[in-house]
PAGU-871705 format. One line per field, with one value per residue (C-alpha): x, y negated, z. Coordinates in Angstrom, 2 decimals, padded with zeros to 5 digits. Example, Ala and Ser with C-alpha at 12.3 -4.5 7.8 and 13.67 -1.06 7.14 Angstrom:
BEGIN
X = (012.30 | 013.67)
Y = (004.50 | 001.06)
Z = (007.80 | 007.14)
***
This chain:
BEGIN
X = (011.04 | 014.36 | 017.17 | 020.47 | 024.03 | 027.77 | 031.05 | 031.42 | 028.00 | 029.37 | 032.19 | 029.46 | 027.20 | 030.03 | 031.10 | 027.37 | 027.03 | 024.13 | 022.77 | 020.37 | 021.62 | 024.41 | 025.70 | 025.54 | 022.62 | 018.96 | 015.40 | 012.08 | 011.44 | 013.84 | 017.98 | 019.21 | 020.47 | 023.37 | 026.34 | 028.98 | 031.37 | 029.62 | 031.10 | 027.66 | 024.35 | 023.54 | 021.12 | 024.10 | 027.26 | 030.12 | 032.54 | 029.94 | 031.74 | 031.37 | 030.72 | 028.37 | 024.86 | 021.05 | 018.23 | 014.52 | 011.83 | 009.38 | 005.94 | 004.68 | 006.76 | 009.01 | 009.15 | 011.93 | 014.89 | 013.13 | 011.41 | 010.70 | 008.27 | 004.51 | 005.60 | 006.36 | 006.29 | 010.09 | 012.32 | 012.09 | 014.79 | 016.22 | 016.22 | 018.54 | 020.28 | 021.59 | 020.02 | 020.77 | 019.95 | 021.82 | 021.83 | 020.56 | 017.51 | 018.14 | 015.76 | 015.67 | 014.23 | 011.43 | 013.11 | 016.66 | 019.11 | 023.10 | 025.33 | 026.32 | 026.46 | 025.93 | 028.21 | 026.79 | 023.11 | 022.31 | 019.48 | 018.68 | 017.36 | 013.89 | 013.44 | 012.75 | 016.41 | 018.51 | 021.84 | 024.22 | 027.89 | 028.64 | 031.07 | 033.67 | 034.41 | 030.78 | 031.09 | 028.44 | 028.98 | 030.77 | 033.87 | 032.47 | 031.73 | 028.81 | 028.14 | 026.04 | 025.04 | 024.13 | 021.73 | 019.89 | 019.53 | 017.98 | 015.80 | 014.56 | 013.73 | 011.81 | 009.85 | 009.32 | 009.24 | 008.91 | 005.77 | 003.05 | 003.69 | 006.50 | 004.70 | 002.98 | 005.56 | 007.92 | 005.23 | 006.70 | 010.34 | 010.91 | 014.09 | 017.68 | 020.61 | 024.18 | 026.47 | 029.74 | 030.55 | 029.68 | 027.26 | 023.62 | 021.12 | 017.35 | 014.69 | 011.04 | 008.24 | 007.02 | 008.35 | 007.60 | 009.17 | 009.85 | 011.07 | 014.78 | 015.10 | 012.50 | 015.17 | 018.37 | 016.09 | 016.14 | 018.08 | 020.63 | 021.98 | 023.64 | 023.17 | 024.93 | 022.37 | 019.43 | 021.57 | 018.67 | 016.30 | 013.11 | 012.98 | 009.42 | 010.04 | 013.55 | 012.74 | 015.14 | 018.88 | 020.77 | 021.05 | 024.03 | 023.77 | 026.21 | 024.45 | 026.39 | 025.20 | 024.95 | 022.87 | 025.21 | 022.18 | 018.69 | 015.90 | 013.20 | 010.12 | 011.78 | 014.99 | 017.28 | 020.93 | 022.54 | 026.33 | 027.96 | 030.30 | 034.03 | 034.31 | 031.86 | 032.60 | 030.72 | 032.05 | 033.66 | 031.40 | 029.28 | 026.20 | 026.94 | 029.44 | 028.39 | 025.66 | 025.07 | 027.21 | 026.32 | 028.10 | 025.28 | 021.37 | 019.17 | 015.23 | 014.00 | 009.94 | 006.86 | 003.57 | 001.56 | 002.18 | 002.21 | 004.77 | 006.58 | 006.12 | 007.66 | 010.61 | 011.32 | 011.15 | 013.36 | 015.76 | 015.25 | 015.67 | 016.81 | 014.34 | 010.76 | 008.18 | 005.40 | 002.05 | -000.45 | -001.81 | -003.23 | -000.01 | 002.35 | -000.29 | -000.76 | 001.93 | 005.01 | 005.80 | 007.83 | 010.97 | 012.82 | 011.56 | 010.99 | 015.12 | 015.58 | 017.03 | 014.32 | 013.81 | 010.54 | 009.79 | 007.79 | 010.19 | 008.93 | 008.31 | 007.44 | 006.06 | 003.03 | 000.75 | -000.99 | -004.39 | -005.11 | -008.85 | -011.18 | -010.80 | -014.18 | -013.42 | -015.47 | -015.65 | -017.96 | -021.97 | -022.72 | -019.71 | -020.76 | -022.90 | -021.31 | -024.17 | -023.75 | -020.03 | -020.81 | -023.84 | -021.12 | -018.60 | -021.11 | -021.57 | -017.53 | -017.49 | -013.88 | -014.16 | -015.56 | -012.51 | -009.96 | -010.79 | -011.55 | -009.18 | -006.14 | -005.55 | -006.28 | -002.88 | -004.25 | -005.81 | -008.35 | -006.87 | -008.82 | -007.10 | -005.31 | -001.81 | -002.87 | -000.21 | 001.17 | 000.50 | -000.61 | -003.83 | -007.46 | -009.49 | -012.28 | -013.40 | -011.27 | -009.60 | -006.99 | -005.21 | -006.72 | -009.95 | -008.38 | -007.57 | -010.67 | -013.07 | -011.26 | -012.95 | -015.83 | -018.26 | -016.73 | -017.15 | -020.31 | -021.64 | -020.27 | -016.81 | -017.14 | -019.84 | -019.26 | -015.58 | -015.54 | -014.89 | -015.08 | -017.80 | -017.31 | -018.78 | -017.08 | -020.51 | -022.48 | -025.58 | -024.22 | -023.42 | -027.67 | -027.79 | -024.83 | -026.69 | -030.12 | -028.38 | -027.23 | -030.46 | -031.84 | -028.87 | -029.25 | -033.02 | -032.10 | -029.88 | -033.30 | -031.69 | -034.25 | -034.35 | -035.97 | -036.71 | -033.90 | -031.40 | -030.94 | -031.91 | -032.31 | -034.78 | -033.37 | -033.21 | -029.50 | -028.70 | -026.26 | -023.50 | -020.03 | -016.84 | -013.85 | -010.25 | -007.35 | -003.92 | -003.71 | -006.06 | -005.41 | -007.83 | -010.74 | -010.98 | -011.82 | -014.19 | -016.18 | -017.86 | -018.06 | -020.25 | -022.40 | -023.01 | -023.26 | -025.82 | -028.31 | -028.28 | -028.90 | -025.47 | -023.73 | -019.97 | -018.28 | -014.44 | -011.83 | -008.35 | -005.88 | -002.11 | -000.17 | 001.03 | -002.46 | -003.46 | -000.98 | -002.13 | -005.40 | -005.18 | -002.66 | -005.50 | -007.99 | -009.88 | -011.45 | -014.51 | -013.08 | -009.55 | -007.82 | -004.87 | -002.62 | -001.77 | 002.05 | 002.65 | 005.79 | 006.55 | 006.73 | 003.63 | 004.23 | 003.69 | 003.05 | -000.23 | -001.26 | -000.54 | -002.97 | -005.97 | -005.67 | -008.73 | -005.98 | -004.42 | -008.01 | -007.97 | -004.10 | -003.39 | -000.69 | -001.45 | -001.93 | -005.52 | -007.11 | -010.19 | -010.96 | -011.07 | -011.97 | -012.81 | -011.97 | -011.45 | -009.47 | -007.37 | -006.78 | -006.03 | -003.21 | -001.75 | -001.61 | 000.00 | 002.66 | 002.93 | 003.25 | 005.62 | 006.94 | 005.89 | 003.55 | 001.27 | 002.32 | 000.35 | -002.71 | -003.32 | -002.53 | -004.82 | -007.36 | -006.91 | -007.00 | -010.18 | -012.15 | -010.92 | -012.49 | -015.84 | -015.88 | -015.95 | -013.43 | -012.72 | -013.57 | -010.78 | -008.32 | -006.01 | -002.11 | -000.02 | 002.54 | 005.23 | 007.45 | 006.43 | 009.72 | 011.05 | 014.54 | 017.22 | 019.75 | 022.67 | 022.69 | 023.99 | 021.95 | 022.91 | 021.56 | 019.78 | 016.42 | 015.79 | 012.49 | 011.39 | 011.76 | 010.71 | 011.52 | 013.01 | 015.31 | 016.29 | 017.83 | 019.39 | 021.27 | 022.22 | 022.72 | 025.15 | 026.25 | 027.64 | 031.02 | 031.02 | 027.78 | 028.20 | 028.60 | 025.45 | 023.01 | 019.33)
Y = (014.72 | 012.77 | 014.14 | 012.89 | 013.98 | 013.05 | 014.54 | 014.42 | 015.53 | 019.26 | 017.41 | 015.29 | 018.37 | 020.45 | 017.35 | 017.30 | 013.43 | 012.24 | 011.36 | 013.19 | 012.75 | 010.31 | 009.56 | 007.48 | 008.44 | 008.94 | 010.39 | 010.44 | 014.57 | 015.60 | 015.98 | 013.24 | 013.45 | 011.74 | 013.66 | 011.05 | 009.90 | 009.64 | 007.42 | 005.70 | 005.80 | 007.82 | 005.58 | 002.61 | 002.20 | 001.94 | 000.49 | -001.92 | -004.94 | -007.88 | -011.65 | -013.72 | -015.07 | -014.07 | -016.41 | -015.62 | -016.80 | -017.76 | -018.99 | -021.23 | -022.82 | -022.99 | -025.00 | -023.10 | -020.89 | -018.70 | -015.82 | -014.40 | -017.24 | -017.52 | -021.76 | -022.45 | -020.68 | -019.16 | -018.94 | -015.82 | -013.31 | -014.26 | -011.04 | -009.09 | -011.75 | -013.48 | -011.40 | -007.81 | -004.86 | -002.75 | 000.30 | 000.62 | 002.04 | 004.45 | 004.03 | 007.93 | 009.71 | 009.20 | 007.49 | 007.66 | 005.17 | 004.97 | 002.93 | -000.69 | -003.56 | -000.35 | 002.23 | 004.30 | 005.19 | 007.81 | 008.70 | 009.35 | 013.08 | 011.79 | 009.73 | 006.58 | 004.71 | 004.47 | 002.81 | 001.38 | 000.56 | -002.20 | -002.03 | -004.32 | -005.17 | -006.88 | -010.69 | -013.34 | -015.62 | -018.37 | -015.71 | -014.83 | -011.47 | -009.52 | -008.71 | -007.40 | -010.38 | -011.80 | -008.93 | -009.01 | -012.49 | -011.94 | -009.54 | -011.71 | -014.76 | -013.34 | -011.36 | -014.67 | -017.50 | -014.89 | -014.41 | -012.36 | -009.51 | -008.66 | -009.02 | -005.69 | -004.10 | -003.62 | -003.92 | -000.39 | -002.37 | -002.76 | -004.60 | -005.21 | -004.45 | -005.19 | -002.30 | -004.04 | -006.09 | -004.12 | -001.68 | -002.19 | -000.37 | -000.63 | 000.69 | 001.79 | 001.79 | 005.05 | 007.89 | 007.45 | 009.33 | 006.14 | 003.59 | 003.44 | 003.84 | 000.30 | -001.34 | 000.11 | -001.69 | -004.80 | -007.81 | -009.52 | -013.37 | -015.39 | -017.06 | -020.09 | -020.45 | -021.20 | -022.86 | -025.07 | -025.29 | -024.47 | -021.00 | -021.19 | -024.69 | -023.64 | -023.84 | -026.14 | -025.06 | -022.94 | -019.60 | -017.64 | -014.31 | -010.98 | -011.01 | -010.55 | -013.74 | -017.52 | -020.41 | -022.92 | -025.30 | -025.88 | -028.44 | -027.74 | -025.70 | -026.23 | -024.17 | -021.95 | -020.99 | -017.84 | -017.26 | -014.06 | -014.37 | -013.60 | -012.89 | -010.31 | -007.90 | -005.31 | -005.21 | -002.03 | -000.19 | 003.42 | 001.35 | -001.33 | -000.24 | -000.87 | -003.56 | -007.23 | -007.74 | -011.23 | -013.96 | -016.54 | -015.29 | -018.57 | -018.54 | -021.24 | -021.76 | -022.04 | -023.87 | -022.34 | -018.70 | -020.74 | -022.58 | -019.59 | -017.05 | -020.28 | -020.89 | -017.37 | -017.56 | -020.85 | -019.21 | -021.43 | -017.98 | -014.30 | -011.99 | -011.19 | -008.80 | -009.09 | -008.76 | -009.74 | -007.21 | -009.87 | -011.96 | -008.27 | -007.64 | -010.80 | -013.14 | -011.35 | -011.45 | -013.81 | -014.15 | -013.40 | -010.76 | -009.44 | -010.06 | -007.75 | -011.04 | -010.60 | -006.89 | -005.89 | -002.06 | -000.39 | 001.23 | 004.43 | 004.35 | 007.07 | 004.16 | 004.62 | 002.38 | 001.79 | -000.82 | -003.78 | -004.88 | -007.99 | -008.53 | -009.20 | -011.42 | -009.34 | -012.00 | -013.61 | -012.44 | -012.11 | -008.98 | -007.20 | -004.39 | -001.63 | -001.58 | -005.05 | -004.66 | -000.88 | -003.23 | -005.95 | -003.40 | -001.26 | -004.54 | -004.15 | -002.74 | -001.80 | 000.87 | -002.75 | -005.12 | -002.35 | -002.06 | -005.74 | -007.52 | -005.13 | -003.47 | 000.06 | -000.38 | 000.21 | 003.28 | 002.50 | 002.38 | 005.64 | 005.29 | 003.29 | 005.25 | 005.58 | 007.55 | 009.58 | 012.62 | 010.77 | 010.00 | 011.95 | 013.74 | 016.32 | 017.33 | 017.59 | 020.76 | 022.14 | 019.88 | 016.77 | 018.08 | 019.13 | 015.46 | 014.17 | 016.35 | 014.98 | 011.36 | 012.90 | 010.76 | 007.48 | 008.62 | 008.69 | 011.91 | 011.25 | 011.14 | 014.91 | 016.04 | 014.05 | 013.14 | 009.17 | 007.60 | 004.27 | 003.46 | 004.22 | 002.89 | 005.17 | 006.29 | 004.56 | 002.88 | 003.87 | 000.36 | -000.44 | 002.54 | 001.14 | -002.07 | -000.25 | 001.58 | -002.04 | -003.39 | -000.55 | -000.94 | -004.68 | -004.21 | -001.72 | -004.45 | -006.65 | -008.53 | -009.93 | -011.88 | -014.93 | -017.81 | -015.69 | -015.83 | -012.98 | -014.24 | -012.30 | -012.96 | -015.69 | -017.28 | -017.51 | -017.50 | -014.55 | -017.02 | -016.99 | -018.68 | -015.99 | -017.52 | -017.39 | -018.35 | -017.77 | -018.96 | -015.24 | -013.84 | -016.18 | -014.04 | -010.94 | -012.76 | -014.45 | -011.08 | -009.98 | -013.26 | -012.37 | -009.04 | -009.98 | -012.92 | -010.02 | -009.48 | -012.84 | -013.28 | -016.02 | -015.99 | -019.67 | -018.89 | -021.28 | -021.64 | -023.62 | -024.29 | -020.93 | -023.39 | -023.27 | -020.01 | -018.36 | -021.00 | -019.90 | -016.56 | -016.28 | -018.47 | -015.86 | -019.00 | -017.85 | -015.26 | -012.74 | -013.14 | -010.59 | -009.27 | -006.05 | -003.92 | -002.27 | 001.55 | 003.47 | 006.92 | 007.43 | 004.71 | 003.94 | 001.08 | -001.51 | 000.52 | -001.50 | -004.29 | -003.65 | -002.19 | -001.86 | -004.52 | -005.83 | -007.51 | -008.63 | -012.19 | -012.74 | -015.25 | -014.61 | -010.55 | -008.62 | -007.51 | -010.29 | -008.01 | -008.26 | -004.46 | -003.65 | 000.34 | 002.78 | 005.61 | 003.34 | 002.93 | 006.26 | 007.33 | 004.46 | 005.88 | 009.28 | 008.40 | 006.47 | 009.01 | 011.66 | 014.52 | 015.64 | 015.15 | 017.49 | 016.04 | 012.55 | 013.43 | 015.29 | 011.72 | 009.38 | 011.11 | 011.40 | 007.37 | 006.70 | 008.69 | 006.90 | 003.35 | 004.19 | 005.39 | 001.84 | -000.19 | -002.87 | -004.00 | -003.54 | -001.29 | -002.85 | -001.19 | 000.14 | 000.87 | 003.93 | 001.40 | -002.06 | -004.13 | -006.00 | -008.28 | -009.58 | -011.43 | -008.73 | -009.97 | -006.85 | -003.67 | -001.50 | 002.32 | 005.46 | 006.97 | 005.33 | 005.31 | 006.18 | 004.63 | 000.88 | -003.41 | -004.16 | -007.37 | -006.39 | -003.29 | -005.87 | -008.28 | -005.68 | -002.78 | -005.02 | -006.72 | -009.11 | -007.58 | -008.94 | -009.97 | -011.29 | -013.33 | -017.00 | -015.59 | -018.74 | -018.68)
Z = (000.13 | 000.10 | -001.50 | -001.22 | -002.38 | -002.63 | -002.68 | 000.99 | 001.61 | 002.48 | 004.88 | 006.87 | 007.12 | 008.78 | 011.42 | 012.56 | 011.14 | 013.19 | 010.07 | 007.94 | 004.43 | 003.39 | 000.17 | -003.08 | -004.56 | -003.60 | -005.50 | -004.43 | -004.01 | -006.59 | -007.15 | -008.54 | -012.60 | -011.89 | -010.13 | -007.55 | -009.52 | -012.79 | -015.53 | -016.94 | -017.55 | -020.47 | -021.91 | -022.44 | -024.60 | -022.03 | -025.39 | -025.87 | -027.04 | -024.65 | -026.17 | -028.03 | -026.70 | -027.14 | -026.58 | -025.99 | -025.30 | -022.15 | -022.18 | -020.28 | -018.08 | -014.60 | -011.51 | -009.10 | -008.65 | -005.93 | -007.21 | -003.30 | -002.29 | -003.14 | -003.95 | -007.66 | -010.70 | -010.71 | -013.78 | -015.69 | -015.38 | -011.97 | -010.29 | -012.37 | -013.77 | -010.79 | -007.79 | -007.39 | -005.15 | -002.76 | -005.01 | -008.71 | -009.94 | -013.18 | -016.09 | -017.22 | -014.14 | -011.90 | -009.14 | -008.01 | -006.76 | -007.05 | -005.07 | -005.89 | -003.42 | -000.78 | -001.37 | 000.75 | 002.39 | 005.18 | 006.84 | 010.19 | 011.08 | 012.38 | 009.00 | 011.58 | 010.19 | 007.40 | 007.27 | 004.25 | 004.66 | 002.05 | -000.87 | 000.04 | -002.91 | -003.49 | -004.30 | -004.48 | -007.37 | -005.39 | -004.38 | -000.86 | 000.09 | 000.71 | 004.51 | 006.63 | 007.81 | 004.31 | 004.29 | 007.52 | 006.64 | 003.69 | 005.17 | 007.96 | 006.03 | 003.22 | 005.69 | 007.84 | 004.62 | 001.69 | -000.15 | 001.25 | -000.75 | 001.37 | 004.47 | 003.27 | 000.54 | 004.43 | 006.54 | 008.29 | 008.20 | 011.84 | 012.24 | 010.82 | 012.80 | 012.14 | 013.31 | 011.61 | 009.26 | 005.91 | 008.10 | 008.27 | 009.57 | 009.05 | 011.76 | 010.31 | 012.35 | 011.00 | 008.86 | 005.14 | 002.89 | -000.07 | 002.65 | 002.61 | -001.16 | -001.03 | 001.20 | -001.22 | -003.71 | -001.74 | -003.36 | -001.85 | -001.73 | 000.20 | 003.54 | 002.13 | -000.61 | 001.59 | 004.59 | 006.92 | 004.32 | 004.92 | 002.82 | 001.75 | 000.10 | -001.03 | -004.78 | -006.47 | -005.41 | -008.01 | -006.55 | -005.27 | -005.96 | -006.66 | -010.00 | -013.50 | -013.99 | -013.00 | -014.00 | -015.77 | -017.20 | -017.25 | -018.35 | -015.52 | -017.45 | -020.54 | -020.73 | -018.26 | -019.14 | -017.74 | -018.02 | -017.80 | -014.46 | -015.68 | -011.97 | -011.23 | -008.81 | -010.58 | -014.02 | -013.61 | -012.15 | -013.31 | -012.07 | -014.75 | -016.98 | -020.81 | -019.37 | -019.57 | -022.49 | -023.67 | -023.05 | -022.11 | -022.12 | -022.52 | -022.35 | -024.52 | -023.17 | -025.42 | -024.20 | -027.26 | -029.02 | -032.70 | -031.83 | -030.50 | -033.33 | -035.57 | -033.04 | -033.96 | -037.83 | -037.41 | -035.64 | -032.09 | -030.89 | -031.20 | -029.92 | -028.92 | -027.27 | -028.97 | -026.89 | -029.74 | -032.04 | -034.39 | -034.82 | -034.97 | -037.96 | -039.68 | -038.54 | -038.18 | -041.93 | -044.16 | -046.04 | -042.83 | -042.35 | -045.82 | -046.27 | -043.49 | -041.58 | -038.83 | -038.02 | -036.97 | -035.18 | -032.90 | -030.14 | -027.91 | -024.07 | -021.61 | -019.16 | -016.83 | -018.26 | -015.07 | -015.71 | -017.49 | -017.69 | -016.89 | -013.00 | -011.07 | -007.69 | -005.40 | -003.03 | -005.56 | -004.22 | -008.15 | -008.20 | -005.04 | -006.55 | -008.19 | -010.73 | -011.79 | -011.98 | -014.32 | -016.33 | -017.16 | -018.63 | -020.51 | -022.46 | -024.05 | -027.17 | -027.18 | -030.79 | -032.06 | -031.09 | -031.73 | -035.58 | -036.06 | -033.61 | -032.49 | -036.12 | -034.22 | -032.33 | -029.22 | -026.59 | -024.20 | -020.52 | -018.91 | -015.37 | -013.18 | -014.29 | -017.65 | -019.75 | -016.89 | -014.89 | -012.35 | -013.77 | -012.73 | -015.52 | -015.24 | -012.02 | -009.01 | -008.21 | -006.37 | -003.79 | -005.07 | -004.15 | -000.88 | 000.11 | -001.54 | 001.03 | 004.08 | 003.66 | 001.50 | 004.23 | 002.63 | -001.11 | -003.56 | -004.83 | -007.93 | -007.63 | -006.83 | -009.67 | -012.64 | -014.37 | -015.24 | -018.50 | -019.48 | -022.01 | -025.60 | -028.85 | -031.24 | -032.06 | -033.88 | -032.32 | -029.12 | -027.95 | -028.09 | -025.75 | -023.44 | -023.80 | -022.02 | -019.72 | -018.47 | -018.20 | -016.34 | -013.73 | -013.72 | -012.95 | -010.29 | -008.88 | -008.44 | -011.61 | -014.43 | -016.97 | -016.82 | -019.51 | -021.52 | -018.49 | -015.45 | -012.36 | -009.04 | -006.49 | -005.07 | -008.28 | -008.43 | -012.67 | -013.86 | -015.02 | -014.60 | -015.56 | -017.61 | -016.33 | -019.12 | -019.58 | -023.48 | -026.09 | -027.69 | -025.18 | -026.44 | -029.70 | -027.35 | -025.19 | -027.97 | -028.99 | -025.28 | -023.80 | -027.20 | -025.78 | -022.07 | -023.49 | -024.63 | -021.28 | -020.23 | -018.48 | -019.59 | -019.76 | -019.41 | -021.06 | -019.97 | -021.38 | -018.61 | -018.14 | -016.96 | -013.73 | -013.04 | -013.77 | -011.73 | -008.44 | -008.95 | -009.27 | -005.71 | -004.20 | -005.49 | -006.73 | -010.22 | -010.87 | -013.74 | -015.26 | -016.93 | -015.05 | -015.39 | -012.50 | -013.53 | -012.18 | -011.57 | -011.91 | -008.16 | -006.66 | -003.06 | -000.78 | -003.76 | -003.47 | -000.51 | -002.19 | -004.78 | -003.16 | 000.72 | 002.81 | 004.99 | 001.49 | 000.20 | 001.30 | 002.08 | -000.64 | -002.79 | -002.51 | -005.73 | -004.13 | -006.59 | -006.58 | -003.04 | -002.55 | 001.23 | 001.29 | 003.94 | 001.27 | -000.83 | 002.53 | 003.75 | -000.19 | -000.49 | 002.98 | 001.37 | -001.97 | 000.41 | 003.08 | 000.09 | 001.71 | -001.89 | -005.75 | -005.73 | -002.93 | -004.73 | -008.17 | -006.42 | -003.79 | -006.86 | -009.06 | -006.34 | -005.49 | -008.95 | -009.42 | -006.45 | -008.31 | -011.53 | -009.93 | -007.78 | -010.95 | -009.71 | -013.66 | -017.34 | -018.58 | -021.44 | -023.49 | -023.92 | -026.23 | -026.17 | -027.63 | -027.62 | -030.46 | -030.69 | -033.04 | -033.10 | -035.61 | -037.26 | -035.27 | -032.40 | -031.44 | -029.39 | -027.53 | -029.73 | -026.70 | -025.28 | -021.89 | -020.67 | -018.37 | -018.90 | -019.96 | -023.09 | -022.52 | -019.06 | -021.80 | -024.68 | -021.99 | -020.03 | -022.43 | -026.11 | -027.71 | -030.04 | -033.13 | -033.37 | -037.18 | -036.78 | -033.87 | -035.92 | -038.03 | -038.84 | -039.65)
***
């Protein structure tokens, strides 16, 4: 359920509006926190001092300036930056939406349209204003020239119609109860921008966008330079007031972690995420830090966690059975590489919204059960008599027994072992190649290919370029690579992205396991058709429990908090939000502390 308020909200209800709901804010089944007229988000400083610069850091590299086609590796930090949406997601609820570029969003009574009337005020960052037209257009040619993810993400997205100049409206094929707060999500630019280019090569023209900021300078997979606009539009506004307070945000990239973690120390930049346990333990030390110049700190998250784990291609023959996929993930010994390689930092991922209420445990009950039993002729046994846990080696000796449980379900597979290799009967050899784009990950999978080689599976590791990681992973061309699949608070249709058959061989998809299963189907149209929250946690839990028993992965790990590190030279609000990236929170809510802003390394 969709609930939507403003002050005139009373006023259009007593003229009979032919419109549902209209107003400036939206939420996904609940009020939103925020009241019209608000003066800022709680979670920012609105006397945050503007000024000053922060740079940070990229890996890899970047070949384009067009984060919405499946061509190119884009430049981090575009969307945001320089593109924004039609209304503003908040970072301390679930999911609600306040006006920005639209000022205003109604919905029709049979749920089948919603419309936005434009803030005329909105600017793009060359001075001309934000229209209708600007819109549809940007609807229509990432749908058409866009990257496939789209193609699903507003599959139900009928058509765009201009009604005016600043009035849109947007047709759905179907009613769905998250659709019209995905298009108030929907960033905007320019018309101008892409002119007759062909969109899905359009990679290497500076954007215009109604963004806070512009890019002033850039060396091609090397560096990117954002400036703060003086001119936005938006300054002023509740939606950004006490936000994107630097100056000039530059992104520095790093081929190699080493090199990074030194960049840092030398002062080549200002702040950091940390995703390595080892180097947060070991590394992260020094006379910049130990002077208090470098400040080092866990910071708390209420996130979903959603999944990260070791990937099987199931369009591989070898990945097909679900007891070869269970046999190759009995052979982690996560207890093992927590002590010894993480420092303990991390929990074992136990669900596909791991860290949420949206995760399956024990048996199912109540209305989970409910939705379960109406495609019970899809499902295994299982799923319905016996709760799922990923393996565990706390105990000790227990990773032998994990070990001969995996034979056993190998052998049942018509898998054995052969002149010290597994072979089936068509004497095709248990061997496969592990796809990664750090040389951090070979530390993990050293231990792992030891224990898969008891088996007699043998586990080829490969470290590559992140350009060529990413091509082969949207081309699906790779056999296990370890890959992270990011949750909300309040899933919806990036759920067919993820898991639904008609994404498993559209390249570019996030399907990268190949999934194709009629319960996994119907379960993703439930979690997107959800009617209110309540319906929404028992059809999440229940798709995430039917993932878990289909053994798509080998679960990772997460960690409850940001390991950042960052040079003393920054301000930052009192009040956490919760709900939030680490990185998007430093660029848009810091600032540069204004005695410190000549500060040297």
């Amino acid at each position: 359920m969709i609930i939507i308020r403003s002050l005139v909200f009373a006023a259009l209800c007593l003229l009979a509006s032919p419109s549902l709901f209209a107003g400036s804010s939206a939420a996904l089944g609940y009020t939103p926190k925020y009241k019209p007229g608000f003066s800022h988000f709680e979670y920012v400083n609105p006397r945050a001092p503007k000024g000053g610069e922060i740079i940070i850091s990229g890996f890899g590299n970047y070949d384009s300036f067009n984060p919405f086609i499946l061509k190119g590796v884009a430049a981090d930090r575009l969307s945001g930056l320089v593109f924004e949406p039609m209304m503003v997601q908040s970072n301390d609820e679930p999911y609600s939406v306040y006006a920005h570029i639209a000022r205003d969003i109604k919905l029709a009574p049979n749920k089948l349209s919603v419309t936005f009337l434009l803030d005329p005020r909105a600017r793009f960052s060359d001075g001309s204003p934000v229209t209708a037209d600007d819109v549809k257009f940007t609807f229509d040619i990432i749908r058409k020239k866009g990257h496939p993810f789209y193609k699903f993400f507003w599959a139900n997205i009928k058509r765009a119609v201009i009604l005016g100049k600043r009035k849109i409206r947007f047709d759905f094929t179907q009613r769905n109860p998250e659709l019209h707060l995905i298009v108030a999500k929907m960033a905007i630019f320019s018309r101008k921008w892409v002119g007759k280019n062909d969109f899905a090569k359009h990679s290497d023209v500076i954007p215009i966008g109604s963004g806070p900021y512009i890019v002033d300078a850039y060396k091609l997979g090397r560096m990117v330079s954002y400036k703060r606009n003086p001119n936005y539009w938006a300054r002023n506004l509740n939606t950004r007031r006490g936000m994107f307070n630097f100056d000039r945000i530059k992104i520095k990239y790093y081929r190699d972690s080493t090199a990074e973690l030194e960049g840092l120390k030398a002062g080549e930049y200002d702040f950091k995420h940390v995703l390595h346990s080892k180097k947060w333990a070991r590394d992260y030390r020094g006379p910049q830090f130990e002077s208090g110049r470098i400040k080092k700190e866990n910071v708390k998250h209420q996130n979903n966690s959603g999944m990260q784990g070791f990937v099987f291609n199931l369009r591989k023959e070898i990945f097909k059975d679900r007891r070869v996929r269970k046999a190759i993930s009995l052979a982690f010994d996560f207890s093992w590489s927590n002590k010894n390689l993480f420092y303990n930092q991390y929990k074992r991922c136990y669900s596909y919204f791991s860290n949420s209420e949206l995760a399956s445990s024990g048996l199912p009950k109540g209305l989970e059960l409910q939705i379960l039993n109406k495609y019970r002729k899809y499902l295994r046994k299982e799923i319905f008599t016996t709760e799922w846990r990923p393996p565990s080696t706390d105990q000790p000796g227990q990773l032998r027994k994990n070990l001969l449980e995996a034979k056993q379900l190998l052998q049942q597979a018509g898998w054995y072992i052969e002149d010290g290799v597994l072979r089936n009967k068509k004497g095709l050899k248990m061997e496969f190649e592990f796809l990664l784009a750090q040389p951090g990950f070979e530390r993990i999978l050293g231990p792992y290919a030891h224990n898969l080689r008891k088996l007699g599976i043998i586990v080829n590791y490969r470290t590559v370029d992140l350009s060529l990681y990413v091509r082969r992973a949207k081309s699906f061309e790779f056999d296990m690579l370890v890959s992270s699949f990011r949750q909300s608070q309040s899933p919806g249709n990036e759920q067919f992205n993820y898991w639904h058959s008609k994404t498993a061989n559209e390249k570019g998809s996030r399907n990268i396991i190949g999934i194709q299963d009629p319960a996994v189907d119907a379960l993703v149209k439930e979690v997107i058709q959800a009617p209110n929250r309540k319906y929404l946690v028992a059809a999440s839990r229940a798709l995430d429990r039917v993932l878990l028993h289909g053994e798509y992965l080998v679960p990772n790990w997460y960690i409850e908090t940001f390991r950042i590190a960052y040079w003393d030279k920054f301000g930052r609000p009192k009040k956490l939000p919760k709900y939030y990236d680490a990185t998007d929170w430093v660029l848009s809510s810091w600032w540069r502390v204004p005695e410190k802003m000549t500060a040297k390394p």
